[in-house]
C-alpha positions as CSV (number, residue, x, y, z in Angstrom):
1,X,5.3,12.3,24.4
2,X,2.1,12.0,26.9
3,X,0.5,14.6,28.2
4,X,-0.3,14.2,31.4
5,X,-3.1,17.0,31.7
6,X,-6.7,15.6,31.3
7,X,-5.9,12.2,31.8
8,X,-7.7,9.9,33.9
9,X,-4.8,8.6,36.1
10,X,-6.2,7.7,39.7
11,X,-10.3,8.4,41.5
12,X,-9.4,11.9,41.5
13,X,-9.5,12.1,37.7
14,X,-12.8,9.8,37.1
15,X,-15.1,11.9,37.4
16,X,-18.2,10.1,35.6
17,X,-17.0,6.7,36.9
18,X,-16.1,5.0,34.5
19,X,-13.1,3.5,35.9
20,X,-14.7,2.9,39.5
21,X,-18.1,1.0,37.9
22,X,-15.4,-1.5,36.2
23,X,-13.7,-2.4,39.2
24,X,-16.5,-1.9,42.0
25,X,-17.4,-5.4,42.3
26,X,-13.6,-6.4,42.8
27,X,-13.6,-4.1,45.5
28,X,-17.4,-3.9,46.9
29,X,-16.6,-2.8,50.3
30,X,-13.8,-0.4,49.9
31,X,-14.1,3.1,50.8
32,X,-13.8,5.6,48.3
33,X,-12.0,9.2,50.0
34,X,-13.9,12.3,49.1
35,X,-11.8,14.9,47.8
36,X,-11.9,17.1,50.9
37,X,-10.2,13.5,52.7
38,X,-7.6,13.5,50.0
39,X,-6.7,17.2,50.1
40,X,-5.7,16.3,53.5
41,X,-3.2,13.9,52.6
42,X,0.5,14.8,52.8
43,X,2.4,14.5,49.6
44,X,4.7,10.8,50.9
45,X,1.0,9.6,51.3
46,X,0.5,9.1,47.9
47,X,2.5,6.5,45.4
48,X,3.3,9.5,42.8
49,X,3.6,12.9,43.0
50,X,3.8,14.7,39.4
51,X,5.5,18.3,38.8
52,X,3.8,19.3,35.7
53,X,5.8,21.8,33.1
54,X,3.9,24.6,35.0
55,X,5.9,23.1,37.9
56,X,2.2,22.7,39.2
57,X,1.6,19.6,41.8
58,X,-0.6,16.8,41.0
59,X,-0.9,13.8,43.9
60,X,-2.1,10.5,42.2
61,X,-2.3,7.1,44.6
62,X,-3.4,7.3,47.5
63,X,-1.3,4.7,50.0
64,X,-2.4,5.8,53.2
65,X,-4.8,3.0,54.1
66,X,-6.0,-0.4,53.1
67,X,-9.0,1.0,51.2
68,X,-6.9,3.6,49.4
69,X,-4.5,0.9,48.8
70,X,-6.2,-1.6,47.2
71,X,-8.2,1.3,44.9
72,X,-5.2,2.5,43.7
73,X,-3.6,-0.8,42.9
74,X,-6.5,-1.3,41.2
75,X,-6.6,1.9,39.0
76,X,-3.2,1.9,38.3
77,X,-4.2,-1.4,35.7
78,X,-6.2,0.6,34.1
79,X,-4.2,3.8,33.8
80,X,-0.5,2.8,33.3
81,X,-0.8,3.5,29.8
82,X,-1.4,7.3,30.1
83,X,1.6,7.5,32.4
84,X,5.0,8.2,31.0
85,X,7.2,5.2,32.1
86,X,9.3,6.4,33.9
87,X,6.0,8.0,36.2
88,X,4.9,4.5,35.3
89,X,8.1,3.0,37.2
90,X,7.7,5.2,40.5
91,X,4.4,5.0,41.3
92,X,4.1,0.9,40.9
93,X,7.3,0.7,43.2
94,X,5.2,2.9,45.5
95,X,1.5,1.1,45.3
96,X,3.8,-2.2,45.1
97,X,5.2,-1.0,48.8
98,X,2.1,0.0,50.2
99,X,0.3,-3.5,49.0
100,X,2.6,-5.4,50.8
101,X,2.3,-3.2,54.5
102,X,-1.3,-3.6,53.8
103,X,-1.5,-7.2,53.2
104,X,-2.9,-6.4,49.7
105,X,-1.8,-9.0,46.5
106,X,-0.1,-6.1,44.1
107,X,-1.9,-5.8,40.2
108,X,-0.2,-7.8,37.3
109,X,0.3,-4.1,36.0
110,X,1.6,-3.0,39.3
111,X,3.9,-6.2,39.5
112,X,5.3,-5.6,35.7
113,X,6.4,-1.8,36.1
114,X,8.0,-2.2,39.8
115,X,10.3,-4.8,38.4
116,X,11.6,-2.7,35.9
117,X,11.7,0.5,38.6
118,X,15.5,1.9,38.2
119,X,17.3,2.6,41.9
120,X,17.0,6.0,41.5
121,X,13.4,5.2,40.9
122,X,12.7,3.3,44.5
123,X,12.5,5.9,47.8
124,X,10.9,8.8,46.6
125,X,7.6,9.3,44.9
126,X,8.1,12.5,42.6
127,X,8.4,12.6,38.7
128,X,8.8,16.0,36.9
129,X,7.0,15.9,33.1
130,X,10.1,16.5,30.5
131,X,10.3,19.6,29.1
132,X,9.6,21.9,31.9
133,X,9.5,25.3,32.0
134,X,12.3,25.2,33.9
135,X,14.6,22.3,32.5
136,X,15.5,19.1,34.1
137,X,16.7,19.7,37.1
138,X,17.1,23.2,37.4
139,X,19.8,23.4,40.8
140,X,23.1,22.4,40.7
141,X,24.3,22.3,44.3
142,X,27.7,21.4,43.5
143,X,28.3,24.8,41.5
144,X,28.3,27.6,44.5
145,X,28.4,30.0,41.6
146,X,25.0,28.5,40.9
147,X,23.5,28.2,44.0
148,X,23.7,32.2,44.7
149,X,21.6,32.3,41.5
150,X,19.7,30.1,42.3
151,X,18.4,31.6,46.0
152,X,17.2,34.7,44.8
153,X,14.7,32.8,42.1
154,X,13.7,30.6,44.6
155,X,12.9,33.6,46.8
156,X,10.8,35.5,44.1
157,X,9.1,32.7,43.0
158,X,7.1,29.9,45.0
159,X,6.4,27.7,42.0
160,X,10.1,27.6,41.1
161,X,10.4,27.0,44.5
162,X,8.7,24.1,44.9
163,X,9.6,22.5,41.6
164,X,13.5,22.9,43.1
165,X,12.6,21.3,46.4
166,X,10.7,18.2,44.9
167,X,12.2,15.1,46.4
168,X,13.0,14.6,50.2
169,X,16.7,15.1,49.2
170,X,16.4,17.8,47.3
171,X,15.0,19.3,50.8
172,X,18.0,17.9,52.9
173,X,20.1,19.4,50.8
174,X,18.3,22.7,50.4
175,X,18.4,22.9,54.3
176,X,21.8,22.0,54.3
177,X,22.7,24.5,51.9
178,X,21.0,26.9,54.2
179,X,22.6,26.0,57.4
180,X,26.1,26.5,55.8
181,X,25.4,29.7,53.5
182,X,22.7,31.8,55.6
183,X,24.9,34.2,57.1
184,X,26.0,35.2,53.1
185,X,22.4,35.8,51.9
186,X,20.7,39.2,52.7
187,X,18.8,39.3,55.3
188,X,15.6,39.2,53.5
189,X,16.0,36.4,51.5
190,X,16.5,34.4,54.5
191,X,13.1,33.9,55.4
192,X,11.7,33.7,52.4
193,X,14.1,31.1,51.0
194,X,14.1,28.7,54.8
195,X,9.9,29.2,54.6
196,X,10.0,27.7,50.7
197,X,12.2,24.5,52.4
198,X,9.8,24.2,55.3
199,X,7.0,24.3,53.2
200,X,7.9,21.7,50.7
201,X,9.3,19.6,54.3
202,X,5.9,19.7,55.5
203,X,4.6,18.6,52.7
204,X,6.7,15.6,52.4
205,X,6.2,14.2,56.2
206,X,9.6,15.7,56.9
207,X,10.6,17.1,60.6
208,X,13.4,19.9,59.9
209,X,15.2,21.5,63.3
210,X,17.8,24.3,63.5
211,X,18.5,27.4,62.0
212,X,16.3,26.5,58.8
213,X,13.3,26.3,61.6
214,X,13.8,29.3,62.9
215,X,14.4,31.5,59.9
216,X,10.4,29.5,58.5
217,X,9.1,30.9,61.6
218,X,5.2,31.7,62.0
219,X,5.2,32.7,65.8
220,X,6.9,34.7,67.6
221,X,9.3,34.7,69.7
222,X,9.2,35.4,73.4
223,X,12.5,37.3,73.6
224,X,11.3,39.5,70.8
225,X,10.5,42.4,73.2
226,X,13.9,42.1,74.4
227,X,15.4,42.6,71.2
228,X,13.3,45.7,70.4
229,X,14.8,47.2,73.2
230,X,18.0,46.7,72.5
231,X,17.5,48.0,69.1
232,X,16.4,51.6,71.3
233,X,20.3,51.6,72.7
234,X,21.5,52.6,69.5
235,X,19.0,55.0,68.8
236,X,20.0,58.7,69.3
237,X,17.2,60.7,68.5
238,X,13.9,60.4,71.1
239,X,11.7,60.4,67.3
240,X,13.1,57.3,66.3
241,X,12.6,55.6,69.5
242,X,8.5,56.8,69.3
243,X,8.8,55.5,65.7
244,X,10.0,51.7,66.9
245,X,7.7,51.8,69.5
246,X,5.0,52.5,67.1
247,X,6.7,49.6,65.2
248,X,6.0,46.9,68.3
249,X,2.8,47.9,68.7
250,X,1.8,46.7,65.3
251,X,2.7,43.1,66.3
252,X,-0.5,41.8,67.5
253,X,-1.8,42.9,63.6
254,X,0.7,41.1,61.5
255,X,1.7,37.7,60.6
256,X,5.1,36.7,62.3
257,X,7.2,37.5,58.7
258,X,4.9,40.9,58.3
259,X,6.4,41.9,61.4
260,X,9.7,40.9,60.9
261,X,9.9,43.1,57.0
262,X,8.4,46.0,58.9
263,X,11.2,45.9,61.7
264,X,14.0,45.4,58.9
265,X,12.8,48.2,56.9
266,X,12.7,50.0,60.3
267,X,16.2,49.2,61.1
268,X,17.3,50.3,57.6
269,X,16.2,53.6,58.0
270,X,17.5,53.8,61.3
271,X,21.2,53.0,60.4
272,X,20.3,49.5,62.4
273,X,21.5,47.3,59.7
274,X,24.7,47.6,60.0
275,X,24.8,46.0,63.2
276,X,23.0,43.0,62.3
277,X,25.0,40.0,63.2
278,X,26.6,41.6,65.5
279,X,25.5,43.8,68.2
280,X,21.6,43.3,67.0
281,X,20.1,40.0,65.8
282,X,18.6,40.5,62.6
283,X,15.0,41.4,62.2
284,X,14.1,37.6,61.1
285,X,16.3,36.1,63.9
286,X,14.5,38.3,66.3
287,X,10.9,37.9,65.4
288,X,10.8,34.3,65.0
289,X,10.1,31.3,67.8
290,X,12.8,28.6,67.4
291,X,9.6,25.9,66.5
292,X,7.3,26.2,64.1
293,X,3.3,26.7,65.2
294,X,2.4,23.5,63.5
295,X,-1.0,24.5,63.3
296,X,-0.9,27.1,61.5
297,X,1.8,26.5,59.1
298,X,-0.7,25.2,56.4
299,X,-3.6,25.0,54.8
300,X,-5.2,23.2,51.8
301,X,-7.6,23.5,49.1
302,X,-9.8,20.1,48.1
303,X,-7.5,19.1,44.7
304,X,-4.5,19.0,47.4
305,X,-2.8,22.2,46.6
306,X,-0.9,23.6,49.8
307,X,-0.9,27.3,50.9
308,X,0.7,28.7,53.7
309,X,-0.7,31.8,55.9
310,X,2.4,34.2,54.9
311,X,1.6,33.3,51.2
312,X,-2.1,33.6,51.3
313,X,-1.3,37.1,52.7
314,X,1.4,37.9,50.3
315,X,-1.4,37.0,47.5
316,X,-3.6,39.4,48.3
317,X,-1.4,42.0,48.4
318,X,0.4,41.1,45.5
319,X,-2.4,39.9,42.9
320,X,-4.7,42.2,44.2
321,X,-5.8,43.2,40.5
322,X,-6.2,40.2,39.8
323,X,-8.4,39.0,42.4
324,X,-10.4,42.1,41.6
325,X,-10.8,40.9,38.2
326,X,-12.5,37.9,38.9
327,X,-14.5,38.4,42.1
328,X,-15.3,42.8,42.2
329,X,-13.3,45.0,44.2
330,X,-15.2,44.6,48.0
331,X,-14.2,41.0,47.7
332,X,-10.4,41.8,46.7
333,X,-10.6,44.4,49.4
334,X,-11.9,42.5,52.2
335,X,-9.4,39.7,51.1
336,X,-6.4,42.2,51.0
337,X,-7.8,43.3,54.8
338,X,-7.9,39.9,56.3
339,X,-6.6,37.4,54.4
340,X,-6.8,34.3,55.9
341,X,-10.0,34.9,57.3
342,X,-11.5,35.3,54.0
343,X,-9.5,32.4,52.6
344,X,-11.4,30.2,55.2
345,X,-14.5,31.7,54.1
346,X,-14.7,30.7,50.4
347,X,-16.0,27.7,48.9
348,X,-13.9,24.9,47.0
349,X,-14.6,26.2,44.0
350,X,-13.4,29.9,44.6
351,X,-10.1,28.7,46.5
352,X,-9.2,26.9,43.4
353,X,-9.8,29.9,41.8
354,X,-7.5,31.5,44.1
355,X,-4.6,29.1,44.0
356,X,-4.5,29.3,40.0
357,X,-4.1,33.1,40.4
358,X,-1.3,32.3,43.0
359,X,0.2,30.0,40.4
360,X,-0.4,32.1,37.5
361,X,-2.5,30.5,36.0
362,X,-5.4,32.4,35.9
């Protein structure tokens, strides 16, 4: 079986050259992408994306332009063979693609393994490595049995989350699992669960709407005032109502989802949640604008790896020892204070750091 870690498969991986000096007079005029360019490619961008059996993401190919175009088509003759086949298959459909919008002649290599690309090979761009951590495909949406399993893992874990919601139809129908079933999850896996969809849609170039939209929320809404009053109608004691205000007055220091947890554990001690659904929106429903803030919803590090605000926040919190462990306690403090300021802060090196702690890895 090939390993696909510390293999030269595309620029990103030759790092003294050796690949590029072989093929530079080929290409002499073609612009190489710096790795901060390439981080800020989304995934459908590139001619393969690889889920590794750490369920981490590696983007090889870039396809966006003519110059990444023709480099890839290029490398991919010199790397096929540390591809597994069927990785092999996917990305020369993809490059094959891309040559042809671009005007580009496709590789003999390129030409050999996109004839013998399966159909279920052609339209998407994502291998998983065999093996994985968490078997071949780990949801199966037909089994509802299953998929109540599986929405609580998916929840609690953003790596299993993404290596569910690989392929743009594993998204579609994660969304439209959503839209049928939301009302049956708790509350608090609902935003947690329609943010992992959203995230992984994003990443793919995909435009979700609806109740999957609003659940991924990271602004707030403009009727969320109202709703905080009408939470004070069912509230009997005057120290309860001094407690909620206290509650809204935290907004303009949280994250949209911050706010949202603190008003459902709010409404839990106040006998609230019964009446979600029903007489009260639920805390998520509330808190969240119907759109998305598009620019926030993201942010990258320079090897690609995709992080949104709630989760950067959520880290520091979370792996706070951790964090301490490698960088000393007034970093980790400073980064549990304000995360994303710091995030924005540190240099390449130290948010790579960062997103292996995220993914365990570190």
């Amino acid at each position: 079986m090939i390993k696909l870690s510390n293999q030269i498969i595309d620029v990103s991986d030759d790092t003294d050259f050796s690949i590029l000096k072989k093929i530079g007079s080929l290409l002499p005029t073609t612009e190489v992408r710096s790795a901060e360019k390439r981080a800020s490619l989304q995934d459908h961008e590139f001619a393969l994306t690889i889920f590794t059996k750490r369920a981490n993401k590696l983007n090889k190919f870039p396809i966006s332009d003519f110059d990444s175009t023709s480099l890839s088509n290029e490398y991919f003759g010199f790397t096929s063979q540390n591809l597994p086949i069927d990785a092999a298959c996917i990305a020369a459909e993809n490059i094959k693609t891309a040559c042809v919008t671009h005007g580009i002649a496709p590789s003999k290599a390129v030409k050999m393994f996109a004839k013998t690309a399966s159909a279920n090979q052609k339209g998407d761009n994502v291998y998983y490595e065999k093996d994985e951590v968490f078997g071949n495909k780990p949801v199966s949406w037909d089994d509802p049995l299953c998929k109540f399993a599986e929405v609580s893992k998916i929840t609690s874990n953003d790596t299993y989350a993404k290596y569910v919601f690989g392929t743009t139809e594993d998204v579609k129908t994660g969304a439209e699992y959503f839209d049928k079933f939301a009302e049956k999850m708790p509350v608090e896996y609902r935003h947690k669960y329609a943010a992992a969809v959203q995230r992984r849609a994003c990443e793919l170039g995909m435009d979700l709407d609806g109740k999957i939209e609003k659940y991924a929320g990271n602004a707030y809404s403009a009727d969320l005032d109202n709703h905080i009053c009408q939470r004070k109608n069912f509230l009997k004691e005057a120290r309860m109502v001094a407690v909620l205000e206290k509650v809204a007055s935290q907004r303009n220091e949280m994250t949209p989802s911050e706010f949202a947890k603190l008003l459902h554990d709010f409404d839990k001690v106040a006998g609230l949640a019964k009446y979600h659904g029903g007489y009260l929106t639920d805390p998520y429903m509330a808190t969240f604008a119907s759109k998305q803030n598009t620019k926030i919803a993201m942010v990258k590090t320079a090897s690609g790896r995709s992080f949104s605000h709630d989760a950067i926040a959520d880290l520091a919190t979370k792996k706070y020892a951790k964090v301490k462990e490698y960088f000393g306690e007034k970093i980790a403090e400073e980064f549990k204070k304000h995360p994303q300021a710091i995030f924005d802060t540190f240099p390449n090196d130290v948010k790579e750091v960062i997103a292996n702690i995220a993914e365990g890895n570190a």
